[in-house]
C-alpha positions in Angstrom: 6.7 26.5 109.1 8.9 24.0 107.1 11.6 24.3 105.1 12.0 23.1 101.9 14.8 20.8 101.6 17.3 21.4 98.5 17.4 19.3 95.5 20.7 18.3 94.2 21.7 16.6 91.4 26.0 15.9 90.6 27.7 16.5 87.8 27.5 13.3 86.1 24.0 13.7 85.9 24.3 17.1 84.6 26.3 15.8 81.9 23.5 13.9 80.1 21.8 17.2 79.7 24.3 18.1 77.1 22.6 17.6 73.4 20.3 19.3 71.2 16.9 19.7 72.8 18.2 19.0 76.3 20.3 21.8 77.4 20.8 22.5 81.2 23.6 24.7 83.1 24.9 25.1 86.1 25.3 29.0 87.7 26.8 29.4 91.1 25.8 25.7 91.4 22.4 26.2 90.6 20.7 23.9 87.6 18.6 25.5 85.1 17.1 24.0 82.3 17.9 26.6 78.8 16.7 24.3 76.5 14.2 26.6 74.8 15.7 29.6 76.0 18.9 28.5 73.6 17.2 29.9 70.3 16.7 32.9 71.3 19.8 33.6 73.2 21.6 37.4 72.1 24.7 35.3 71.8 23.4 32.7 69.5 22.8 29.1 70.7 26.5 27.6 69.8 27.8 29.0 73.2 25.1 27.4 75.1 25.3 23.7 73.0 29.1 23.8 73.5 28.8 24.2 77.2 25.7 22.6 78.5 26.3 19.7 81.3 28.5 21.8 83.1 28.8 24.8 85.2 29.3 27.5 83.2 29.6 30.1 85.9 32.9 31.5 85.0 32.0 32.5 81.2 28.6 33.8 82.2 29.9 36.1 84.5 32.7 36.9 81.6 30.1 37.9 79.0 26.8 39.0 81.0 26.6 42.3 82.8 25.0 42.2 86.3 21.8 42.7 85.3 21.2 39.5 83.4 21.3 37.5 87.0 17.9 38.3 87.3 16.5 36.9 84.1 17.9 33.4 85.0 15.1 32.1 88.1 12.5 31.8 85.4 14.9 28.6 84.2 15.6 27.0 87.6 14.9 23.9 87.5 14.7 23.5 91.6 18.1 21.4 91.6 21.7 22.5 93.3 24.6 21.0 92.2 25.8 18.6 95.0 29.3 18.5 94.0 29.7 22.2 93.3 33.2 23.6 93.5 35.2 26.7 92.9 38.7 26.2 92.3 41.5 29.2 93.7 42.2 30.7 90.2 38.2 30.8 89.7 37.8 32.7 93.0 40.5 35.1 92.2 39.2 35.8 88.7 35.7 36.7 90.2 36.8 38.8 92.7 38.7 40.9 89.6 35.6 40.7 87.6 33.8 42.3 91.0 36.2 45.0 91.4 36.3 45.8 87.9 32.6 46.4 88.1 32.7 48.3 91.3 34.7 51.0 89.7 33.1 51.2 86.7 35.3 50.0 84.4 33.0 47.9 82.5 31.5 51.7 81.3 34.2 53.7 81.1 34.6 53.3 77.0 36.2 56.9 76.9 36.0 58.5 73.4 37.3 55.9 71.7 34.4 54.8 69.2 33.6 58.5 68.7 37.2 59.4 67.9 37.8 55.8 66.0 33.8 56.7 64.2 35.7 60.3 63.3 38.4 58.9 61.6 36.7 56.4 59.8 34.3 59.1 58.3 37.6 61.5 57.7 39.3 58.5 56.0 36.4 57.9 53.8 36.2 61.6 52.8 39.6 61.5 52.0 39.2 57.8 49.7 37.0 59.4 48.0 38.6 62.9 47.2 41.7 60.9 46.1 39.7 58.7 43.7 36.9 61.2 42.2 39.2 64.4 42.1 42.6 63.5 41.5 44.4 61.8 38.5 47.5 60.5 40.0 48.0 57.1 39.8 49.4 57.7 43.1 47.1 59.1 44.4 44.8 56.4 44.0 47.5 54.0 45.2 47.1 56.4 48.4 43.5 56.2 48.7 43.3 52.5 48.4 45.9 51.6 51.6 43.5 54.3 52.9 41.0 52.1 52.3 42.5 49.2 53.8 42.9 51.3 57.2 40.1 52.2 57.2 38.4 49.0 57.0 40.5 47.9 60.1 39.3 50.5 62.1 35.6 50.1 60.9 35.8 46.4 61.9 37.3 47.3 65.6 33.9 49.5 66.2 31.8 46.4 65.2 33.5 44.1 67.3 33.5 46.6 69.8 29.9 46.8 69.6 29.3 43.6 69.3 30.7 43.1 72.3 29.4 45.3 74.8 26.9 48.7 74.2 29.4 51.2 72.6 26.5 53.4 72.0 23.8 55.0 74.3 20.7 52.3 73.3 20.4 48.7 72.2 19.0 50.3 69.2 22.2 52.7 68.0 24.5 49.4 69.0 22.8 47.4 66.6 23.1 50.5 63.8 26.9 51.0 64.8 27.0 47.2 63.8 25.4 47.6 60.8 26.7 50.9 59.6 30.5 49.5 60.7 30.2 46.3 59.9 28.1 45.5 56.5 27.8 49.1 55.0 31.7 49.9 55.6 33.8 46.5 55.5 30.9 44.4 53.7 31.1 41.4 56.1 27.7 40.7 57.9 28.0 41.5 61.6 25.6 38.7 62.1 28.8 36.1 60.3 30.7 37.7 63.1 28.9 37.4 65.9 27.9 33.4 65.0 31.6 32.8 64.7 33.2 35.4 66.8 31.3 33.9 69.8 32.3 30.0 69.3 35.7 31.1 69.1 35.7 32.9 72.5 34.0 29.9 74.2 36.0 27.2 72.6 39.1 29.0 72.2 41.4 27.2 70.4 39.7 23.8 70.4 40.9 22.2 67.3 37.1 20.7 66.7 35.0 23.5 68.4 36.9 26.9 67.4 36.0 28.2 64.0 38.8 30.5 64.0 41.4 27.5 64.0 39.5 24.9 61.0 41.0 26.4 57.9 41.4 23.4 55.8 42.5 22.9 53.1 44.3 26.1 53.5 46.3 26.4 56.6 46.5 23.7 59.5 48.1 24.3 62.7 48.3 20.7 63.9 49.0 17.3 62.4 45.4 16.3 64.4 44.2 18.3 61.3 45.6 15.4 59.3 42.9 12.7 60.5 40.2 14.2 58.3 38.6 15.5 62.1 34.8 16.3 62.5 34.2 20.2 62.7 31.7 20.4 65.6 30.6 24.0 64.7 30.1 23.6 61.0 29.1 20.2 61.7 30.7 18.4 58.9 33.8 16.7 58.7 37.2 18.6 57.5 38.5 16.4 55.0 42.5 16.2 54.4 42.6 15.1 51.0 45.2 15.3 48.3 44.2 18.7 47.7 44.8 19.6 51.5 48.3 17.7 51.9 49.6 20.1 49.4 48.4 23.0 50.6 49.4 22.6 53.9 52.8 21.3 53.4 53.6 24.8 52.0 51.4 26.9 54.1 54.8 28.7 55.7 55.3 30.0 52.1 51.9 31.2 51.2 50.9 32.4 54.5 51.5 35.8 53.8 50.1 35.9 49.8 47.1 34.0 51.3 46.0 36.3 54.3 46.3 39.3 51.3 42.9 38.0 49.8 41.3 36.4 53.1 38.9 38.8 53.1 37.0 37.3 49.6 36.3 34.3 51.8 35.0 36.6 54.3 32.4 37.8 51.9 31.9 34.3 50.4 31.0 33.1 54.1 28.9 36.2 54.8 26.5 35.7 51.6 26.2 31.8 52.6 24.8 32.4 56.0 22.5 35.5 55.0 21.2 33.4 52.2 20.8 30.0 54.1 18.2 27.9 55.8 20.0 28.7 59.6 18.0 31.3 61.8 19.8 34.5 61.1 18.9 37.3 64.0 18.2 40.6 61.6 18.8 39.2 58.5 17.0 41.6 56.8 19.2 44.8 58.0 21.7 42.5 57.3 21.4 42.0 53.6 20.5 45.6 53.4 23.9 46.7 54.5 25.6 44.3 52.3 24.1 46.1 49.3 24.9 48.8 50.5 28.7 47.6 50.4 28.4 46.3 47.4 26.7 49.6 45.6 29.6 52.1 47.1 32.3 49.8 46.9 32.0 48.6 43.0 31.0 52.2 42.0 34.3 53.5 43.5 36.3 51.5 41.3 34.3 51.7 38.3 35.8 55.8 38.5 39.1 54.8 38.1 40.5 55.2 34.6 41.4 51.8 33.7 41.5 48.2 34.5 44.8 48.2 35.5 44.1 51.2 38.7 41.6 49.4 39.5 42.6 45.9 39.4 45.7 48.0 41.6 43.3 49.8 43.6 41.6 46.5 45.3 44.6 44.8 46.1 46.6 47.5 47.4 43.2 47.9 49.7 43.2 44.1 50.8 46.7 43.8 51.2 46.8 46.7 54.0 44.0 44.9 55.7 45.5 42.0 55.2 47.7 43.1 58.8 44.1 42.6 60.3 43.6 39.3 59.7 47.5 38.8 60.3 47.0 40.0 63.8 43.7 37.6 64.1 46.2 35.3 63.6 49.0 35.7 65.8 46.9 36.2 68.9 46.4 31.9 68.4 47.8 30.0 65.8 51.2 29.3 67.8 49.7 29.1 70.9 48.9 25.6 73.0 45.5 24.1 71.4 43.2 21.1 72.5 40.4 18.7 71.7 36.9 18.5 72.1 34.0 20.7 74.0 35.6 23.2 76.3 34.9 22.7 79.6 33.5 25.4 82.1 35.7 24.4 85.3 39.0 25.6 83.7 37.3 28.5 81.6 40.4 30.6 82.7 43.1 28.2 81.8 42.2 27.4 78.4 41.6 31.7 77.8 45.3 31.9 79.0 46.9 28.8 77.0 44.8 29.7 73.9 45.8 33.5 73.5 49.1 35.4 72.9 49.3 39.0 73.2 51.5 41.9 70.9 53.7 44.1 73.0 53.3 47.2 71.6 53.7 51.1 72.3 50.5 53.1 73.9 50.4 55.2 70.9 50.4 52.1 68.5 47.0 51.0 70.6 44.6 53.0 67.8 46.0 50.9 65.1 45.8 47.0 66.9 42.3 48.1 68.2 42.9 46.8 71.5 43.2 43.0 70.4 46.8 43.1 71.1 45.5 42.6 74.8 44.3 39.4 73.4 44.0 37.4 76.9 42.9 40.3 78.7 39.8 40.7 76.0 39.0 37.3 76.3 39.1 36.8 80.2 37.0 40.3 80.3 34.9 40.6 76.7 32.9 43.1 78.2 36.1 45.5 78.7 36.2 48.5 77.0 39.5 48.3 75.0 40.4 51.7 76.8 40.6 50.0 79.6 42.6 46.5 78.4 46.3 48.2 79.4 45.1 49.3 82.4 44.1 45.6 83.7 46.8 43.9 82.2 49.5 44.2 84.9 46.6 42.5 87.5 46.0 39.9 84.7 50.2 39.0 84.4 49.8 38.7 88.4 47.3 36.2 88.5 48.6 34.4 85.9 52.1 34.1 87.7 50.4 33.3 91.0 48.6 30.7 89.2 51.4 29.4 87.7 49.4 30.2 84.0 51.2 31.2 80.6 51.3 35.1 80.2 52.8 35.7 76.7 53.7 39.2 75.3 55.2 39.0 72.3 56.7 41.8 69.7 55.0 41.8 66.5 58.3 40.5 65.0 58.2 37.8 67.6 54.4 36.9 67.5 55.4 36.3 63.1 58.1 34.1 63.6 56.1 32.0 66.4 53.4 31.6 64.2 55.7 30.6 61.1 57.4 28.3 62.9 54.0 26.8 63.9 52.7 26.8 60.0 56.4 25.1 58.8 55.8 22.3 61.5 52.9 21.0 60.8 53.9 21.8 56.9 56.7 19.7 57.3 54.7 16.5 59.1 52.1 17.3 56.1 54.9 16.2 53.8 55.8 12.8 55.8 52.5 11.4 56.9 54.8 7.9 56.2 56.7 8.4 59.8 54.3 7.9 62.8 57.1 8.4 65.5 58.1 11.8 63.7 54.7 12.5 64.3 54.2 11.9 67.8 57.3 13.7 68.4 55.9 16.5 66.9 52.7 16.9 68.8 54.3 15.9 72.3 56.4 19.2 71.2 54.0 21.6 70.0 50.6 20.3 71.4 50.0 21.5 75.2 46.5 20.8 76.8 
């Protein structure tokens, strides 16, 4: 009987199967060929374009549970990789990933989206009471930082769930998404997951990670300066007049700015449900954004006068505002790179890209987990009941690796990010002085 000799192919030759209509990957040095397969993909196909020509294995095993492995022979395209390697911090991250799953950990959610689900609903009932029943102006000042809160701890359930099953079927995960994410906070949970995903694969590359292209608005390097190209929106980000300004006070109106992020948030949710770009659900989408839109405007309309209500919504976006602070902190001031990220050092880019917020155990309802930032990203499927628990074997594989492990206070995490924002505000202002420049990104610019 003979046996059939392996194919291989190396990884230059991978490389060329890297653009649209060509897509292949590399899994545990096996090839297979997900050019079709990219459309359809639960994750959305930006994941797969940013990483094809490479082995990928690390950020598969990161975001698939162990039941996808047997889903990927149908795309095996019969070739090994001939030059397949794992390097030490690779292995060792694995091995976690394999313990982790043999003690469950990956299903041990607890209570926490039934007890975070109860609050919400409590919350709402109480919003409501303040605004239909009571005629305090301070009471309704009450209700709407209620609001706020409440919108933060809506938006942890849908990432939650947008993560990994929170609930007991695909089919009440995708209605937990929904319900917390377009009924509750009016943001599409389909915006989220198109963006959300990018960012975790590319984290914090300058021309791949949505999360960090905020022109004209904010800019976190002086590479922002150069008018780059946005690979995910696939135009370029244009640093005009307009921008220059901005930017060089950005440390000023960080603050003011983040208090009415979440209007863009709506603006960029209503562009993608109503575009040309293959939207996964779009209908249950746009069916809980009017739902949003029919509670939320009536609400206000039952205030007494313009001025409660004009009080009411920004007293409600100025206490969620602290949500898209924290968004914020967890990368702005940390190290930041260019171009496509690259599967081999998956693990060192989650750990240079990512700051964590040292807080108490009891403060870990109101952060929502995210202040184990690296922890989330090097394990996505985590519970966030389980992110403490993981983080001291995290902090000892990043020392034994010799990889950045930074815990910051929140005070801390505000000033590192300002300090970040006046930088580059500062090199916004004297575009005139090359070597100032340089200096600046040799400083601030790691990776």
């Amino acid at each position: 009987m003979e046996v059939e000799m392996k194919k291989y192919i190396t990884s230059e030759e991978l490389e060329k199967h890297n653009k649209q209509g060509d897509l292949w990957i590399s899994i545990q040095g096996k090839v297979y060929n997900v050019t079709d397969w990219a459309k359809e993909h639960p994750g959305g196909e930006v994941p797969i374009l940013n990483l094809a020509g490479q082995d990928v294995t690390d950020a598969f095993i990161a975001y698939h549970p162990g039941t996808a492995w047997k889903h990927l022979d149908k795309f095996f395209t019969g070739y090994h990789l001939k030059d397949f390697k794992v390097s030490e911090v690779s292995r060792d991250y694995r091995k976690l990933v394999s313990e982790f799953s043999k003690l469950g950990l990956f299903e041990k959610k607890e209570h926490v989206t039934l007890f975070t689900l109860s609050s919400v609903a409590v919350m709402f009932g109480i919003v409501l009471y303040g605004v239909l029943r009571c005629t305090s102006v301070w009471a309704h000042l009450g209700s709407a930082m209620l609001l706020g809160l409440l919108w933060m701890q809506s938006t942890y359930v849908g990432h939650d769930s947008g993560h990994y099953e929170v609930m007991s079927s695909r089919g009440y995960n995708k209605l937990a998404q929904i319900l917390c994410g377009n009924c509750m906070t009016g943001i599409s949970i389909a915006w989220w997951k198109w963006t959300h995903n990018a960012h975790h694969i590319a984290c914090n590359s300058l021309d791949y990670d949505p999360d960090l292209q905020h022109i004209p608005v904010f800019a976190v390097s002086s590479r922002f300066f150069s008018s780059m190209k946005s690979y995910f929106y696939g135009r370029q980000l244009k640093f005009d007049t307009l921008s220059r300004l901005l930017v060089s006070y950005q440390h000023w109106t960080f603050y003011p700015v983040l208090c009415f992020a979440r209007v863009n948030l709506y603006l960029q949710t209503i562009l993608l449900l109503f575009s040309r770009r293959k939207v996964p659900d779009r209908a249950f989408n746009i069916m809980g954004i009017l739902v949003f839109w029919t509670w939320f405007p009536l609400l206000i309309s039952c205030l007494p006068n313009w001025s409660e209500r004009v009080m009411f919504v920004l007293a409600s976006f100025c206490v969620c505002s602290i949500q898209h602070l924290q968004f914020c902190l967890n990368h702005f001031a940390a190290n930041v790179y260019m171009g496509p990220p690259n599967g081999n050092d998956w693990f060192e880019k989650q750990t240079a890209g990512t700051l964590d917020i040292s807080c108490s155990t009891w403060m870990d309802w109101f952060f929502g987990g995210l202040q184990f930032q690296l922890e989330h990203h090097l394990f996505p499927r985590l519970p966030r009941a389980q992110l403490r628990k993981v983080s001291p074997l995290v902090i000892d594989l990043c020392k034994k690796h010799n990889l950045p492990y930074r815990s910051l206070s929140f005070l801390e995490a505000n000033k590192w990010t300002l300090r970040t924002l006046r930088t580059a505000a500062l090199q916004a202002r004297d575009l005139t002085n090359p070597a100032s420049n340089l200096l600046w990104e040799a400083f601030n610019t790691h990776g």
